[in-house]
Structures are given as C-alpha cells and as structure tokens.
N, C-alpha and C positions, 0 to 999 in steps of 0.2 A: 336672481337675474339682476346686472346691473342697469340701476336707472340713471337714461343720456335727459340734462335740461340744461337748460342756458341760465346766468347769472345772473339775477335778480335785477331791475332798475325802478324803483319806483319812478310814478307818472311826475310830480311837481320835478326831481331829478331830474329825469329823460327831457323834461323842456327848457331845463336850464341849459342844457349841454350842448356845443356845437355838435356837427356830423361826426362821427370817428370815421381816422380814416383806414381803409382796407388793406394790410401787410400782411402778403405771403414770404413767410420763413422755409429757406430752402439751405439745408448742412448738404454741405460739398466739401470734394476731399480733390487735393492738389495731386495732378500729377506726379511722377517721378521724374527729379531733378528740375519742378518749378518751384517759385515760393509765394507768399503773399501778396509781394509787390507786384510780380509777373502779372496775378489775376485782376491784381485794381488794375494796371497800365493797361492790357485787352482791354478790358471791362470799359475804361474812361474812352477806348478809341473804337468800338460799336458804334455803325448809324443807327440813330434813333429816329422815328417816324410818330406820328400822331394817336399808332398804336401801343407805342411802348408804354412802360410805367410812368407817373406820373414824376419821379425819381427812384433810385437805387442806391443800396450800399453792400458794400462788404464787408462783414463783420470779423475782428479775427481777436479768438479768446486769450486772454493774456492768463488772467487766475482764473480758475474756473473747475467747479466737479469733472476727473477725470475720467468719467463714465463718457464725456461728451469728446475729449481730446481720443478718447481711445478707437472711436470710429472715425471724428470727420477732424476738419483742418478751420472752416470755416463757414459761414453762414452768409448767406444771399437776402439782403431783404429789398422787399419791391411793391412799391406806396404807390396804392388807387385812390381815386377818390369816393367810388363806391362797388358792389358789387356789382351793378350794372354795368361798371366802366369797367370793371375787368375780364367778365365774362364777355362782351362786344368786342372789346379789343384783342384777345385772346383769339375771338372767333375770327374776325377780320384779319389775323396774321395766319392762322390754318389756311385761309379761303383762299387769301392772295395770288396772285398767280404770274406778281412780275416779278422778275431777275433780281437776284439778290446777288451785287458782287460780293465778293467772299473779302478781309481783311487777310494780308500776309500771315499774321498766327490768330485764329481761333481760338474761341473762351473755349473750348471742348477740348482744343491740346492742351491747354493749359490744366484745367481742371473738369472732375466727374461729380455732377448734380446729383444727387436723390431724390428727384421731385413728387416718388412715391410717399417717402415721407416728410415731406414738407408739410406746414399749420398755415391755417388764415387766421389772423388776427384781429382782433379791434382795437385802435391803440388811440386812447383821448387824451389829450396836452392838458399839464395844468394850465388858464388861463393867464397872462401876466409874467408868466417866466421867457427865459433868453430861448434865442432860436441857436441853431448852428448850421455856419454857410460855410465854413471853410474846407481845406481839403479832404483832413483826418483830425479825430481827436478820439477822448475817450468817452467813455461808456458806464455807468454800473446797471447791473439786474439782479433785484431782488426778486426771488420765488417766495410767494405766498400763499394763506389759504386763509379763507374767512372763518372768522369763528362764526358758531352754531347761530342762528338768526339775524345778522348780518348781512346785506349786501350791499351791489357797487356802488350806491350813495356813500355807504356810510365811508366805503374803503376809499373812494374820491374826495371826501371831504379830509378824510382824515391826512392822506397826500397833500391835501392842498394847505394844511396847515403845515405838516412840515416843511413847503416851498416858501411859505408865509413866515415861519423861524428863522428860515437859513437867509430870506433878503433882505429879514433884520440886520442881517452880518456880512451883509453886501455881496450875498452869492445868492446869484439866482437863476439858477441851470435850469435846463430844459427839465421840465420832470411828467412823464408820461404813466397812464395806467393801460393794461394792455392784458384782455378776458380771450379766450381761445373760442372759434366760431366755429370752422372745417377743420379738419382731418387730426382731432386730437384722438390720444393711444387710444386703441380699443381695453375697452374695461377700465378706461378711469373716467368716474365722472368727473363732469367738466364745473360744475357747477358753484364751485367755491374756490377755483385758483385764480389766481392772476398772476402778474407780474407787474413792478414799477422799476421804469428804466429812468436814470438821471444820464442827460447828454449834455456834456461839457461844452462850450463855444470852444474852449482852447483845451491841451491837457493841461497848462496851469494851472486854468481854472479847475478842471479837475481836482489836482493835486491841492487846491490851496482850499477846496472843499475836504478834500479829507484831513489835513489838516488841523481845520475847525475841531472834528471830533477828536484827535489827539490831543487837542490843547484842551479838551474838557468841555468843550460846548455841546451840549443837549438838546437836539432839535424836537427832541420827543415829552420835554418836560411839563407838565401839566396836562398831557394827552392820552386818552385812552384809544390803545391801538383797537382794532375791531379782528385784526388778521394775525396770523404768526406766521415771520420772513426767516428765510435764510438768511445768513451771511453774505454779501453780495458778491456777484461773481463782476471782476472786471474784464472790459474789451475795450480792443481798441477801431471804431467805425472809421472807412474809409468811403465819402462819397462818391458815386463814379457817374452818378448822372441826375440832374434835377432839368426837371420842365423850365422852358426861358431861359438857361443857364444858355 
C-alpha cells in the first residue's frame, strides 16, 4: 500500500518562512487553429472581479520532457494567497448569480483546460532575489527529489545559497521552491519531490544566467546538495493578470 505524507518542515524553518503562496497548475491544450499568443490576448482581456486570482499566467514549454508536449500545449497557473482565499472565492463565483457579459472570443474557444488534472501547489520565494513585472519572460524547472533524511529546510537553504552564488555574479533571478499539496498522481508519494523554478525579470537576464554556467561558473561549489534535479526544463511565462495592475 502506497503511503500519502507531506514534506517535512521542521518548527525553527516553518517560522522563518513567510506564508507560501497557493498555485493551481492547470495543462491545457490549444484549440485547432489557435496559438499561444491567441490564449495570453483572451486571457489579458477577461474581467476580473475581487474573486479572481490573486494573478495569472500562462506558461508555454519551450525545452521540456516530451511526455508533457505530447498531451497538453501549455499550462495555467493561478496565485492565492491562501487556501482559504481560494476556496471562498471559488465559491463566491459558483454562487453568483449576476450577468456575466460574455467577451467577443472566449478563453474556451480558444483553449481546453483539464482542470481534472490540475495540482495545488506551495511555491516559497527565495528571500532577496528580483521579482518579475513584465509582460513575458522566461522560466527554468528543476524536478527534484530529496535524499533519504532530508527535508524542506534543508532543500530551502540549500536553494538559497545558490541564489546567494549567482548575486555574487550579479544575477539575481527570482528563485522559488515549490512541494505538491492537492491532486498529486495517485501512487506516487508526494513526500520528497519538489520543484525549483528560476524566473527571469527579462529573458536576457535569463540568457545571461545560463551563460554564467557556460563560461565555467559553479553555483553549486562548496555545496552539498540534499536532492537529486533533473536537467532543467525551460518555459517561456506570460503574465495575463496581477492584482492592482
């Protein structure tokens, strides 16, 4: 029988940490005869109301395990700030019961959601590192897995010192840790994966992070990893809606 636990945090960690915030991951696949752009354009011109997400984006895989391009097209993500706020807001959009005018083309012509299998996520920022406000940029995602007695401490700290290498060298990208909460596959425990996404302010800055490692810089030197990562997959995020904007 497989055994379902959640990710280790010890107590001194957990009170270090701000709140993480609440991201549901939703793979959707584009219509025939739309494309990428079509779905950010919908996407950016939806009304938003004090129920929607807190922001959104559209994620769309550039390199990435073909296991993933061979079902969907791209990915939906959409940032709570807790589970509370999402389940009330969730509810209060079911409940509703004023007139919604409809937009000339609909996100649904354009694109089909699987919101069956969609994940919630916990995704915590490294402290110190850049944010990203702009339209679109890029992305990397590492898949991970903690080694045997290891957890999210150790996997947080150990991220934060690579964030802490890399602003030696004047890049200091967004770099996030992010554990699986709801709807991970049935039969895999959840219990030691993560993920760490780097999100570029620009793709320069992207590019001139990988870069770095082509010219021989070691963000990892003196560091003992706790986890063993893939090869990173890249994307390119386009935002379609942030709170205030």
């Amino acid at each position: 029988m497989a055994v379902y636990f959640l990710i280790g945090v010890s107590t001194g960690f957990a009170q270090d940490m701000l709140p993480a915030a609440v991201v549901q991951i939703v793979p959707c696949v584009l219509n025939e005869g739309y494309a990428v752009q079509d779905a950010v354009r919908v996407a950016r011109s939806l009304r938003r109301d004090e129920n929607s997400p807190n922001a959104a984006f559209i994620r769309e895989p550039l390199f990435l395990d073909p296991a993933f391009s061979e079902r969907y097209d791209l990915v939906a993500a959409l940032y709570y700030p807790s589970f509370s706020e999402l389940i009330s807001r969730r509810e209060a959009n079911q409940a509703s019961t004023a007139p919604r005018p409809e937009p000339r083309t609909r996100l649904r012509d354009v694109m089909a959601c699987n919101f069956a299998a969609s994940t919630i996520r916990l995704s915590r920022a490294i402290p110190e590192t850049d944010g990203f406000t702009g339209g679109d940029t890029l992305m990397t995602v590492r898949y991970c897995e903690l080694e045997e007695g290891r957890d999210l401490s150790d996997a947080f700290e150990f991220v934060q010192s690579i964030a802490t290498a890399y602003r030696a060298e004047n890049s200091n990208l967004l770099m996030q840790v992010t554990t699986p909460r709801l709807g991970n596959r049935i039969g895999r425990p959840a219990g030691r994966r993560l993920r760490v996404n780097t999100v570029a302010s620009t793709s320069t800055a992207m590019a001139e992070r990988l870069d770095l490692s082509r010219n021989g810089f070691n963000a990892l030197q003196g560091l003992t990893s706790p986890m063993r990562c893939s090869v990173p997959a890249l994307w390119r995020t386009y935002a379609t809606f942030r709170r205030g904007n």
